[in-house]
TIRO-2110 file (N, C-alpha, C; in Angstrom, 1 decimal):
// TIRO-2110
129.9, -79.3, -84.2, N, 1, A
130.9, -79.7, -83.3, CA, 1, A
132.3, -79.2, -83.8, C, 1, A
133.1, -78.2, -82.9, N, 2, A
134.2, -77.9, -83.4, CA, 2, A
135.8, -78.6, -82.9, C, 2, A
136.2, -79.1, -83.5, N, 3, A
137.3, -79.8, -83.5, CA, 3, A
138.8, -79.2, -83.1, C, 3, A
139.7, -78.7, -82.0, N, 4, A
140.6, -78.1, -81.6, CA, 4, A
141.9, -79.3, -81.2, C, 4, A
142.8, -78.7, -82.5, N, 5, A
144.4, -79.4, -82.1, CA, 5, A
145.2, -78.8, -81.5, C, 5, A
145.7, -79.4, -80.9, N, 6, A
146.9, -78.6, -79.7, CA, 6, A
148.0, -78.4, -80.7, C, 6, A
148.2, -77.2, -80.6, N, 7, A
149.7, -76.5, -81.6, CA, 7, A
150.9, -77.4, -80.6, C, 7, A
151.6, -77.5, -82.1, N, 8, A
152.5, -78.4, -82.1, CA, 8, A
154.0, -77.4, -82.1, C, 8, A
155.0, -78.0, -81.1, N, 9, A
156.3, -77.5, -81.8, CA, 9, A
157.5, -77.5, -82.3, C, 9, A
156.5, -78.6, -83.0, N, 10, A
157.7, -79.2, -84.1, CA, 10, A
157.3, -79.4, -85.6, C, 10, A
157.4, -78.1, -86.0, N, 11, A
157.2, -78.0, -87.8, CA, 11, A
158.1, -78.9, -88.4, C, 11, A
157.7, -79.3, -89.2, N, 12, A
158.8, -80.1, -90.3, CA, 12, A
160.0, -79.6, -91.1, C, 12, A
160.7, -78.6, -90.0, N, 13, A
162.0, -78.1, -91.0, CA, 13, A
162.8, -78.7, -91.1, C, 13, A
163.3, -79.8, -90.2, N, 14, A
164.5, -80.4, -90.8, CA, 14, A
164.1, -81.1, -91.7, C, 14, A
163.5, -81.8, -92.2, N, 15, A
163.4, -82.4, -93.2, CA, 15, A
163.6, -81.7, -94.6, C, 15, A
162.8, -80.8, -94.7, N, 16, A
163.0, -80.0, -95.6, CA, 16, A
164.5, -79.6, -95.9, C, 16, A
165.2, -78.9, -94.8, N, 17, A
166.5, -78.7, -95.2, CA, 17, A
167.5, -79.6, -95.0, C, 17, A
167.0, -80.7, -95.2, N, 18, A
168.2, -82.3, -95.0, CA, 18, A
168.1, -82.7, -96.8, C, 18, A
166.6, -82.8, -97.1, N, 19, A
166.0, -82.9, -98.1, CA, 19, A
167.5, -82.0, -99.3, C, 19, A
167.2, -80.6, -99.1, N, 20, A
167.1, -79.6, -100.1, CA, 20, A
168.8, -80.0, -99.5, C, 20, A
169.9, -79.7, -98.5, N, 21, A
171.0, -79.8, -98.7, CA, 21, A
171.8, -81.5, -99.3, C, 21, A
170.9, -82.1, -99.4, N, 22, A
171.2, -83.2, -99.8, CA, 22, A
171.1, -83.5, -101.4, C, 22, A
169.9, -82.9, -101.7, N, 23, A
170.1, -82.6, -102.9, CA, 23, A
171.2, -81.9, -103.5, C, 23, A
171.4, -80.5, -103.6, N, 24, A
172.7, -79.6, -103.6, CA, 24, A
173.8, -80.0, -103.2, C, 24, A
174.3, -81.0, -102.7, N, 25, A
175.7, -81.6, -102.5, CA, 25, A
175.6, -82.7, -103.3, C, 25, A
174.8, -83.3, -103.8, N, 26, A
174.6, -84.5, -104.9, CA, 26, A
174.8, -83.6, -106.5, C, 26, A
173.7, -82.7, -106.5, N, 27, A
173.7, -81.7, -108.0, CA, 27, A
175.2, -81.2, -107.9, C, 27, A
176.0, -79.9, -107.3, N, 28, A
176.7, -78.6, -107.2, CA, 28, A
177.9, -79.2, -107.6, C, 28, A
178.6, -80.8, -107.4, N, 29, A
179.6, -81.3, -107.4, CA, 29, A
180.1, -81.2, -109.2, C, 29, A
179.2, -81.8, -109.3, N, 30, A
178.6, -82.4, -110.7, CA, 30, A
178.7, -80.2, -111.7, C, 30, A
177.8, -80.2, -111.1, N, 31, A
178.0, -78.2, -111.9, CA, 31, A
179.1, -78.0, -111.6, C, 31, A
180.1, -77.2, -110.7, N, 32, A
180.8, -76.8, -109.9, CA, 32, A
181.8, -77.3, -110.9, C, 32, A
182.5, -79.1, -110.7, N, 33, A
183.7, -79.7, -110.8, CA, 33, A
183.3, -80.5, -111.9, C, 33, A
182.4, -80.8, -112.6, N, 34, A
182.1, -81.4, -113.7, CA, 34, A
182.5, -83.4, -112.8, C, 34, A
182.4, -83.5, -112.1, N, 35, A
182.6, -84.3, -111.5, CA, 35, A
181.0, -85.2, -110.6, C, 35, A
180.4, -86.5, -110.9, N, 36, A
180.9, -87.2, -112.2, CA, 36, A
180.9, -86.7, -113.7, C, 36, A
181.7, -86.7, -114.8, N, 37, A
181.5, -86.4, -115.9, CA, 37, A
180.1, -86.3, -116.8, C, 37, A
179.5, -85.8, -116.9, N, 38, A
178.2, -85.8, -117.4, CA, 38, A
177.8, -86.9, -118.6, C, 38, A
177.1, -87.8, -118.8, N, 39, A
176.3, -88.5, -119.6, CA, 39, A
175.7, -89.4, -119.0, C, 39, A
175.1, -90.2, -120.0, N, 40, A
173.3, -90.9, -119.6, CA, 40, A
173.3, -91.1, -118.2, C, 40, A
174.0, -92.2, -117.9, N, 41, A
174.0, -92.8, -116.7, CA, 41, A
174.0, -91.9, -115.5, C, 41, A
175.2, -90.7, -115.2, N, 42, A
174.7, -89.7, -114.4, CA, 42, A
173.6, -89.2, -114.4, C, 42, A
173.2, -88.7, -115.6, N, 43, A
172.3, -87.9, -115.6, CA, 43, A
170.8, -88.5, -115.3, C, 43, A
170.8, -89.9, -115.1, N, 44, A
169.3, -90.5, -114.9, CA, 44, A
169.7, -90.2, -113.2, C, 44, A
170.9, -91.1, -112.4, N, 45, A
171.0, -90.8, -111.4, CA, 45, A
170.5, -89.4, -110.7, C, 45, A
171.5, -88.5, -111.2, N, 46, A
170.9, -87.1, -110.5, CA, 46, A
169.8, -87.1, -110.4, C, 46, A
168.7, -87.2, -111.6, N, 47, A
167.3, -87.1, -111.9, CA, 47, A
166.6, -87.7, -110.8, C, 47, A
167.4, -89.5, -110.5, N, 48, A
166.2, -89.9, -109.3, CA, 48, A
166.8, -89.3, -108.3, C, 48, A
168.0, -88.8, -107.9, N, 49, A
168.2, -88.3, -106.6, CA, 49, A
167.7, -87.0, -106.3, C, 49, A
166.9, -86.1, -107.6, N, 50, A
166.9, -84.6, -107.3, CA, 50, A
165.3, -85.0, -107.4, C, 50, A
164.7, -85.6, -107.6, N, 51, A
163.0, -86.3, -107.8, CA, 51, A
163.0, -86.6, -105.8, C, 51, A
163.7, -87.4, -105.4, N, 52, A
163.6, -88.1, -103.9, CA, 52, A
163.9, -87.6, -102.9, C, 52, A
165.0, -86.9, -103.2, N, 53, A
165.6, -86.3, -102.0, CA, 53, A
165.4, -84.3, -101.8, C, 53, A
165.7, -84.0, -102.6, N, 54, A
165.2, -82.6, -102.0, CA, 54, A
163.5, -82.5, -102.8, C, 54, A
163.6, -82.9, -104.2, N, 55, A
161.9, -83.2, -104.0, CA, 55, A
160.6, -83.6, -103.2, C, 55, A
160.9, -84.4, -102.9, N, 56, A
160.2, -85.2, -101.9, CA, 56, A
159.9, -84.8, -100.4, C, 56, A
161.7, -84.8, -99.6, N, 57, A
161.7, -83.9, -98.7, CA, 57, A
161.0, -82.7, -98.4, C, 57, A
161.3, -82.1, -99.5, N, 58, A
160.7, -80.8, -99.1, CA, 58, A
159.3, -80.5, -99.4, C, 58, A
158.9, -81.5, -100.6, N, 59, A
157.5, -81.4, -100.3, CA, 59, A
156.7, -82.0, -99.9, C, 59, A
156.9, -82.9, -98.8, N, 60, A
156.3, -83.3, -97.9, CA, 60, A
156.5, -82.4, -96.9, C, 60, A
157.2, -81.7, -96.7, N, 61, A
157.7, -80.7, -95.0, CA, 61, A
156.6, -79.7, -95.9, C, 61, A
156.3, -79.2, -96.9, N, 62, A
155.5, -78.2, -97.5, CA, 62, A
153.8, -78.2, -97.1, C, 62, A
153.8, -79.7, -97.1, N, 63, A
152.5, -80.3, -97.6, CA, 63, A
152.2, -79.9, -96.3, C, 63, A
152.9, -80.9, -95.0, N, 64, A
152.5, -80.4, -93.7, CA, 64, A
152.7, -79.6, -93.5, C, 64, A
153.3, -78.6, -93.4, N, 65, A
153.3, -77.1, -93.1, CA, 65, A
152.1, -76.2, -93.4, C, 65, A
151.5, -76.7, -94.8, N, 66, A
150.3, -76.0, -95.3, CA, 66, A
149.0, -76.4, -94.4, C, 66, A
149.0, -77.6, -94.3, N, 67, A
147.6, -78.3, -93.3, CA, 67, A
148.3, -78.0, -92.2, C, 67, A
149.2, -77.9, -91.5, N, 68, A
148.5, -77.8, -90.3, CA, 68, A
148.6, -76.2, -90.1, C, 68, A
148.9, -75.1, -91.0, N, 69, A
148.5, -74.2, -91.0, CA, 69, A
147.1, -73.8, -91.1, C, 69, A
146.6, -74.3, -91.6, N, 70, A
145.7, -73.8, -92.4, CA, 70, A
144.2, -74.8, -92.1, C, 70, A
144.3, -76.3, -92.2, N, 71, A
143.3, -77.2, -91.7, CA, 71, A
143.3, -77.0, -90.3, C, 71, A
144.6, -77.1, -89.8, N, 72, A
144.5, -78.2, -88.1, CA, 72, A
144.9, -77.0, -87.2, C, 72, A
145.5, -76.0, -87.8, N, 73, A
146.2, -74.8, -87.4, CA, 73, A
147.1, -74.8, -85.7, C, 73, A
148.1, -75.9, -86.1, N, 74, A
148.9, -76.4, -85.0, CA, 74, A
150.0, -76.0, -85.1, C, 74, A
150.3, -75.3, -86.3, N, 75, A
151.4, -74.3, -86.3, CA, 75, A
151.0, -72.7, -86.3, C, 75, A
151.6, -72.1, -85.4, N, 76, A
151.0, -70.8, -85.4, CA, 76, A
152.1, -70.1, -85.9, C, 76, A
153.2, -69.8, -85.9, N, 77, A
154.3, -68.6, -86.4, CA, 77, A
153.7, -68.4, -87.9, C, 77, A
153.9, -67.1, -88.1, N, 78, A
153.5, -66.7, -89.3, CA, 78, A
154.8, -67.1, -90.4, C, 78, A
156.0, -66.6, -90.0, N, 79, A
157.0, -66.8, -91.1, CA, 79, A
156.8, -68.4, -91.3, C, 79, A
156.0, -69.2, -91.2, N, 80, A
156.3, -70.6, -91.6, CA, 80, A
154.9, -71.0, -92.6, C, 80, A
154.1, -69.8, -92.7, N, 81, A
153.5, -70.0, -93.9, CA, 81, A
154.4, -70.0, -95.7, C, 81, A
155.4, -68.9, -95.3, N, 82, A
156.7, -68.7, -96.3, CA, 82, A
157.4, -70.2, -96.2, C, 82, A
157.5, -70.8, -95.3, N, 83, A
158.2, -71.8, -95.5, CA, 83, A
157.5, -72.7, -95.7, C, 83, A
156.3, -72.7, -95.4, N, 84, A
155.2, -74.1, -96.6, CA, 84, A
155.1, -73.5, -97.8, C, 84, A
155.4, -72.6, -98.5, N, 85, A
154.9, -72.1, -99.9, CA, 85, A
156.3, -72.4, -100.1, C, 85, A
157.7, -72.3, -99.5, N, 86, A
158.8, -72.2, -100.6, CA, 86, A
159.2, -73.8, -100.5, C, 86, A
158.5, -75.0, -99.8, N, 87, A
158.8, -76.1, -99.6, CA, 87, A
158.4, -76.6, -100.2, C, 87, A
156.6, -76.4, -100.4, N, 88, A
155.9, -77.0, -101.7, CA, 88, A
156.7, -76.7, -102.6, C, 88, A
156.5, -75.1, -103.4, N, 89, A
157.2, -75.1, -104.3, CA, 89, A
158.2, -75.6, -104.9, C, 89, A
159.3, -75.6, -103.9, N, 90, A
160.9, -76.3, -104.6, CA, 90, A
161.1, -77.6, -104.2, C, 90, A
160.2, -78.2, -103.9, N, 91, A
160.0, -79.6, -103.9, CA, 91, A
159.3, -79.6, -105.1, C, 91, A
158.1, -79.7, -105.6, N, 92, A
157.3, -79.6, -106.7, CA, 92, A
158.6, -79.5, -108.0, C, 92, A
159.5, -78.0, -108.0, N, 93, A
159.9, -77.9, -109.1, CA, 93, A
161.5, -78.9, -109.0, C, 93, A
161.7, -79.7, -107.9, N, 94, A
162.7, -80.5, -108.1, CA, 94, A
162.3, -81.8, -108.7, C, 94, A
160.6, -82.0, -108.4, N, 95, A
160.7, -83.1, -109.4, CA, 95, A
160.6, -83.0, -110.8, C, 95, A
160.5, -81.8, -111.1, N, 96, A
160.4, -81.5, -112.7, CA, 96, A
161.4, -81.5, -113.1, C, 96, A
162.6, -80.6, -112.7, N, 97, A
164.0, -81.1, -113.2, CA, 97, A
164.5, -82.2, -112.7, C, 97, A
164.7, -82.8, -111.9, N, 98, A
165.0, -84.2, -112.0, CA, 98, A
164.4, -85.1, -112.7, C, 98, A
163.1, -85.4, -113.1, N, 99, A
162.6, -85.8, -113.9, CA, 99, A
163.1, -85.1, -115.9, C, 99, A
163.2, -83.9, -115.8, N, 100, A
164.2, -83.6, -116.9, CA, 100, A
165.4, -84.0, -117.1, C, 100, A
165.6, -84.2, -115.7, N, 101, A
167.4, -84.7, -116.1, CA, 101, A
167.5, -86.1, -116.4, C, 101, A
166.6, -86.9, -115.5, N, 102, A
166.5, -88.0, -115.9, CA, 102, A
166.0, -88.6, -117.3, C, 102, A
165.7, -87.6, -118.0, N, 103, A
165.2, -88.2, -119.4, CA, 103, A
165.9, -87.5, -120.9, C, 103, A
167.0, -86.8, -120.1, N, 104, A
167.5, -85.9, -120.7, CA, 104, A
167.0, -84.8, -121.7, C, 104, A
165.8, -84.2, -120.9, N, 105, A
165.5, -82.9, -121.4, CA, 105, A
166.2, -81.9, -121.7, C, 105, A
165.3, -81.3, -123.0, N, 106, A
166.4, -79.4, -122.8, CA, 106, A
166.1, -79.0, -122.0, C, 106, A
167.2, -78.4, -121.6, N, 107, A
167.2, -77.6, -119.8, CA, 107, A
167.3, -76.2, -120.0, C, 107, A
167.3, -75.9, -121.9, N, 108, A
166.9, -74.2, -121.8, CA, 108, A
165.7, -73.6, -121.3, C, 108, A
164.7, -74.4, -121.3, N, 109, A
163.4, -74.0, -120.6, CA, 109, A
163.1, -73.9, -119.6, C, 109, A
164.3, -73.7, -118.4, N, 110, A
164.9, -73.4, -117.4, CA, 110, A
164.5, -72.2, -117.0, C, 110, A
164.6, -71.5, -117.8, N, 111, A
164.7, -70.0, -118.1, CA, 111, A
163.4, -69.3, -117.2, C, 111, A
162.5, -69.8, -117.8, N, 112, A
161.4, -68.9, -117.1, CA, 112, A
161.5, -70.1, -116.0, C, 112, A
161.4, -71.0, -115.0, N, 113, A
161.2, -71.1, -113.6, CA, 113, A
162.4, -70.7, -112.9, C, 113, A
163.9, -70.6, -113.9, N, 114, A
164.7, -69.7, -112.9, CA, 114, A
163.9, -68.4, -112.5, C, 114, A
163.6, -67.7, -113.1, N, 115, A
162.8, -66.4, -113.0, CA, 115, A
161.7, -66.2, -111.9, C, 115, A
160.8, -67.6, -112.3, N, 116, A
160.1, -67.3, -111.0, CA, 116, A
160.5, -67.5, -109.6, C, 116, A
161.4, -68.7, -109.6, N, 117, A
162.2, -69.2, -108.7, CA, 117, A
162.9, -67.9, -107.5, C, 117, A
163.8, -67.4, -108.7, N, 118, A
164.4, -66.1, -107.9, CA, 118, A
163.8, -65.1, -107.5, C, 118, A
162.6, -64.9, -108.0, N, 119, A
161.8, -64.2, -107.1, CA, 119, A
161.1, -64.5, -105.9, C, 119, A
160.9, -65.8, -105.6, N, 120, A
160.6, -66.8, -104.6, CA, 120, A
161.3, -66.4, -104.0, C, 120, A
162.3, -66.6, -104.1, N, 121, A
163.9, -66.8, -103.2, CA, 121, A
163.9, -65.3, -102.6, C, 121, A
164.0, -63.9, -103.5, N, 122, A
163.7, -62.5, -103.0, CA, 122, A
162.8, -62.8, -101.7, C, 122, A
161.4, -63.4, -102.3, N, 123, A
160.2, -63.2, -101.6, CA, 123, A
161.0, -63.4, -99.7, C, 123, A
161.3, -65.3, -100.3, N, 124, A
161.8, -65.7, -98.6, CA, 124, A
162.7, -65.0, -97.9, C, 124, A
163.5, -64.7, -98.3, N, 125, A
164.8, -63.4, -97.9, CA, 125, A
163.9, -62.3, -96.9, C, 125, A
163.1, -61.9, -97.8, N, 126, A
162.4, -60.9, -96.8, CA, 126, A
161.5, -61.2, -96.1, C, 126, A
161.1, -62.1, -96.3, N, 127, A
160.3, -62.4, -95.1, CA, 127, A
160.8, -62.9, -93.8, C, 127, A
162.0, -63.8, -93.9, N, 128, A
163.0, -64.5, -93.1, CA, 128, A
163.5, -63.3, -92.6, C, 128, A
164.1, -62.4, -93.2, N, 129, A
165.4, -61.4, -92.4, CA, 129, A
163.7, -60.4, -91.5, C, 129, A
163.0, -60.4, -92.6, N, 130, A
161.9, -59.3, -91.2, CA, 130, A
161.2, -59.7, -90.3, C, 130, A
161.6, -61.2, -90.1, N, 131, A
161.0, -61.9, -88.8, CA, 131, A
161.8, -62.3, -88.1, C, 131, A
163.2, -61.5, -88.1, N, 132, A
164.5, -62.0, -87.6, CA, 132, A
164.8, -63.4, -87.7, C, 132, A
164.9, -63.9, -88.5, N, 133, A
165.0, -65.2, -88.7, CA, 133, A
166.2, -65.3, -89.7, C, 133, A
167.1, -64.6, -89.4, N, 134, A
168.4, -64.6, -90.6, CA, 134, A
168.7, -65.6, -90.7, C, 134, A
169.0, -66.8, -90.2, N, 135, A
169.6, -68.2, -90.7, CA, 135, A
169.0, -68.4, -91.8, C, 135, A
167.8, -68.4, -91.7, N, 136, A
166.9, -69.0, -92.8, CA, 136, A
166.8, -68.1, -94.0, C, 136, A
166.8, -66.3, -93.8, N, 137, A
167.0, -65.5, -94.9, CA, 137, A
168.4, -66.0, -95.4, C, 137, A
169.6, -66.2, -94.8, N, 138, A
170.8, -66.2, -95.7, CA, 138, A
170.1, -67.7, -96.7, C, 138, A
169.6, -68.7, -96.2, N, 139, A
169.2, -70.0, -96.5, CA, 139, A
168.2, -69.2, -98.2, C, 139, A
168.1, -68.3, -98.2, N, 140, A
167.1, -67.5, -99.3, CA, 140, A
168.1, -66.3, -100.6, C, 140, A
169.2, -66.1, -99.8, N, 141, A
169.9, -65.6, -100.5, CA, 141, A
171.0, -66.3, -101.7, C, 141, A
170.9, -67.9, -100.5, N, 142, A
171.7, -68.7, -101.1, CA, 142, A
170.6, -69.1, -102.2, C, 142, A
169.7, -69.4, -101.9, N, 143, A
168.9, -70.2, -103.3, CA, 143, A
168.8, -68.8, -104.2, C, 143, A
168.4, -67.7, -103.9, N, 144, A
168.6, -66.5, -104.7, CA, 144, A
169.7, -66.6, -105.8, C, 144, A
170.9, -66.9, -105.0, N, 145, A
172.3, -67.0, -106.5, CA, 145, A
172.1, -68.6, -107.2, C, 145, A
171.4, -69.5, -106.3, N, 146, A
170.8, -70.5, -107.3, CA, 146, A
170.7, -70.0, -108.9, C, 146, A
168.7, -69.7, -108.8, N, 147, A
168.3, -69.5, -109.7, CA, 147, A
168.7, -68.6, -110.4, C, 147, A
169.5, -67.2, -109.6, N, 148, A
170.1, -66.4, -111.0, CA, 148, A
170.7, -66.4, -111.7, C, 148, A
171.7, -67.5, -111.3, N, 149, A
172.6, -68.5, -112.1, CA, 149, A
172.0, -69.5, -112.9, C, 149, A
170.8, -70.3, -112.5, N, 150, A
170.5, -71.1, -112.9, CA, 150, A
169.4, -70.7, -114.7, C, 150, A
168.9, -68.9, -114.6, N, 151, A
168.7, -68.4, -115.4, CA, 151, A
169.8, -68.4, -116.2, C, 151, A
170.9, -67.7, -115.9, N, 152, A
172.2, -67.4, -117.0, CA, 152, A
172.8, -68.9, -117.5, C, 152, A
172.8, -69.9, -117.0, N, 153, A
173.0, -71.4, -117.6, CA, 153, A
171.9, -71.3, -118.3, C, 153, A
170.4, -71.5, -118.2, N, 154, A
169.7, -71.3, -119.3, CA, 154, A
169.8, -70.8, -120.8, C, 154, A
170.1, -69.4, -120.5, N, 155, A
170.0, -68.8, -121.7, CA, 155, A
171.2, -68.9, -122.1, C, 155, A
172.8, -70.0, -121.5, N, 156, A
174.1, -69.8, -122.3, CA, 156, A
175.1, -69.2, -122.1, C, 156, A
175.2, -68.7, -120.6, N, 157, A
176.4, -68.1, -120.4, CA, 157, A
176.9, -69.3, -119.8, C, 157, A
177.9, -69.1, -120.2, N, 158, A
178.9, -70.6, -120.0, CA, 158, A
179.8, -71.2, -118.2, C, 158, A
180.0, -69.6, -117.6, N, 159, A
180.4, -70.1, -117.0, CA, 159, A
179.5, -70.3, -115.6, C, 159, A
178.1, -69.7, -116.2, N, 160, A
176.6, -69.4, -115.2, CA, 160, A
176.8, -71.2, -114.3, C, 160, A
177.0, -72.0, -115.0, N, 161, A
176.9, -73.4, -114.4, CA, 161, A
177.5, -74.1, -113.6, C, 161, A
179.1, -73.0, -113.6, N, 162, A
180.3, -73.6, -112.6, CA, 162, A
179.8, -72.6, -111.4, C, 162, A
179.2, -71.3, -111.6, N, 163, A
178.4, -70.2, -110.4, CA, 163, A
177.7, -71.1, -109.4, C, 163, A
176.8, -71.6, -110.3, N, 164, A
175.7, -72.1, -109.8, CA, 164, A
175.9, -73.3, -109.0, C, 164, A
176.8, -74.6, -109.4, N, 165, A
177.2, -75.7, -108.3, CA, 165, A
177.9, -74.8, -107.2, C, 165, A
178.1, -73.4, -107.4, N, 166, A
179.2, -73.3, -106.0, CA, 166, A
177.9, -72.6, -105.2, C, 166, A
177.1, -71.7, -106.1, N, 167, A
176.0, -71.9, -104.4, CA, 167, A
175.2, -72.9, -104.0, C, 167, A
174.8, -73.8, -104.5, N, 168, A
174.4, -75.0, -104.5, CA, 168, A
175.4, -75.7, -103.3, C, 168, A
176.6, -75.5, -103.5, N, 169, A
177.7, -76.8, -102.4, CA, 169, A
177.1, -75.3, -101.5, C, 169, A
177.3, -74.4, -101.4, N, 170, A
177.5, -73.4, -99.9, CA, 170, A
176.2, -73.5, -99.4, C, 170, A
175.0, -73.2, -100.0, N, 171, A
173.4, -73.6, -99.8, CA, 171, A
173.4, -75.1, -99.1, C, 171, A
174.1, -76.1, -99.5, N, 172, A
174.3, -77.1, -98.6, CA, 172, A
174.8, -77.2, -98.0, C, 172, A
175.8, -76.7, -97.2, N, 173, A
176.8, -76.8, -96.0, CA, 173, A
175.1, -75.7, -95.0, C, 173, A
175.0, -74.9, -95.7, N, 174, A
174.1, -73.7, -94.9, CA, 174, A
173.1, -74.5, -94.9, C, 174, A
172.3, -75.2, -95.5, N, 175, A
171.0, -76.4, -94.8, CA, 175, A
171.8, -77.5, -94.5, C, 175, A
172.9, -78.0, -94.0, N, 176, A
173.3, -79.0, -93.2, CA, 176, A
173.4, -78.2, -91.7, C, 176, A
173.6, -76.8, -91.7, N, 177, A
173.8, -76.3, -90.0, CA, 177, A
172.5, -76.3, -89.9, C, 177, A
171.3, -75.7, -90.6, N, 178, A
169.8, -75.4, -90.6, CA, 178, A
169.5, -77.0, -89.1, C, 178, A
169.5, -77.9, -90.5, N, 179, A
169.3, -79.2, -89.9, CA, 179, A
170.0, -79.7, -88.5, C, 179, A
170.5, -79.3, -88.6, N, 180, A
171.9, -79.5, -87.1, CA, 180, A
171.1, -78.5, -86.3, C, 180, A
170.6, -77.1, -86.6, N, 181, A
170.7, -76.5, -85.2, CA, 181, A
169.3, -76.6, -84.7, C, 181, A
168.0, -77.1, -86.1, N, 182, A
166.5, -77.4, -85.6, CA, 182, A
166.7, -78.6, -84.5, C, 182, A
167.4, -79.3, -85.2, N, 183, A
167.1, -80.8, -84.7, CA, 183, A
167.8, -80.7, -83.2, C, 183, A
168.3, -80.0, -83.2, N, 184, A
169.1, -79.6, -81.2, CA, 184, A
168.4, -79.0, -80.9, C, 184, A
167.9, -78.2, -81.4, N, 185, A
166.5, -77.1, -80.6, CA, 185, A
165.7, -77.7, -79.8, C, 185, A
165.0, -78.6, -81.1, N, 186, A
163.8, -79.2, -80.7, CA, 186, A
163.8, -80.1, -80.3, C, 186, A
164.8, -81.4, -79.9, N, 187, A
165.2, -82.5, -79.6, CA, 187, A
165.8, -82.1, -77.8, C, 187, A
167.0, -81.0, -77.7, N, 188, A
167.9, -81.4, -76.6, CA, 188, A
167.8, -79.4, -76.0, C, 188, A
166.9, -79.0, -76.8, N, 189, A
166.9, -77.9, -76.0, CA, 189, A
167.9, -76.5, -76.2, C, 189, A
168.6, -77.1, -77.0, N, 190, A
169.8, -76.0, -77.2, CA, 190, A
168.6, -74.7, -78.2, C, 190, A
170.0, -73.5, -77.7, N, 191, A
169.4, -72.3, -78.5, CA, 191, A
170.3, -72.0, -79.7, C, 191, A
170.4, -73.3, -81.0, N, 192, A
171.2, -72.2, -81.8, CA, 192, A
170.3, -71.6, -82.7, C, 192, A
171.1, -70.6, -83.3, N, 193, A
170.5, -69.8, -84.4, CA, 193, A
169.8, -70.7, -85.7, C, 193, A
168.3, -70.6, -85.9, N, 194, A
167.9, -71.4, -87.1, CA, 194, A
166.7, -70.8, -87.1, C, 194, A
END
């Protein structure tokens, strides 16, 4: 007996990018302006807020994305396979560093998941811009200056960390419109760009 779900059309993006800009306007302040001043108490904060909120978020929008790709196959666009793999993923890796930050780990070992990271980020870019889907490739370029930044804070360049809160705050203004223009799409019909 074969089992047939009616494709759905409504993927779990906003979540994901409510998730991931919510996070980045909590972290980028903090990098960016050194504001709150860094020690224990912030730093457990950030940690549960970067564990819950873009963690979480986005890997739950990942998780479904992947099943109903792939089990229930109720999502058909192909560019949203890329967006279950970059959702798991940077949900997954936000609870590692928030959990680092929360326990105040070295954060030089940063190093290699920036690396992988930014190639992720490459990855999405191209797959977003060649499925005309540029909202979401800029949304790839922005996490792109993330991690390359988030590499050069690793290994010590000093001012790699004030870089990196400022794409972090722009990466969140850019998944705050993401979230704004799915949720009108899908909700009231409008056509904006997402």
């Amino acid at each position: 007996m074969e089992v047939t779900f009616t494709a759905s059309a409504y993927p779990p993006l906003a979540l994901g990018f409510f998730g991931l800009g919510t996070g980045y306007l909590i972290w980028g302040p903090q990098e960016l302006f050194g504001w709150p001043r860094r020690d224990e108490r912030v730093d457990r904060a950030l940690g549960v807020w970067g564990i819950w909120m873009p963690g979480f978020c986005q890997f739950l929008s990942g998780v479904i994305l992947l099943v109903g790709l792939t089990w229930f196959q109720v999502f058909k666009d192909p560019p949203l396979y890329m967006a279950a793999l970059a959702f798991s993923a940077y949900g997954i890796h936000w609870f590692a560093i928030g959990w680092d930050r929360y326990r105040g780990n070295d954060p030089r070992v940063n190093a290699g998941l920036a690396v992988a990271y930014t190639i992720l980020s490459a990855l999405g870019a191209t797959v977003f811009f060649s499925a005309n889907a540029w909202p979401v490739g800029l949304l790839f370029i922005g996490l792109f200056g993330v991690y390359l930044s988030k590499f050069l804070t690793a290994v010590g360049v000093g001012v790699a960390e004030r870089v990196m809160g400022g794409f972090r705050i722009l990466t969140a203004f850019w998944t705050m419109y993401l979230t704004f223009a799915v949720v009108l799409d899908f909700t009231l019909g409008y056509h904006w760009p997402a």
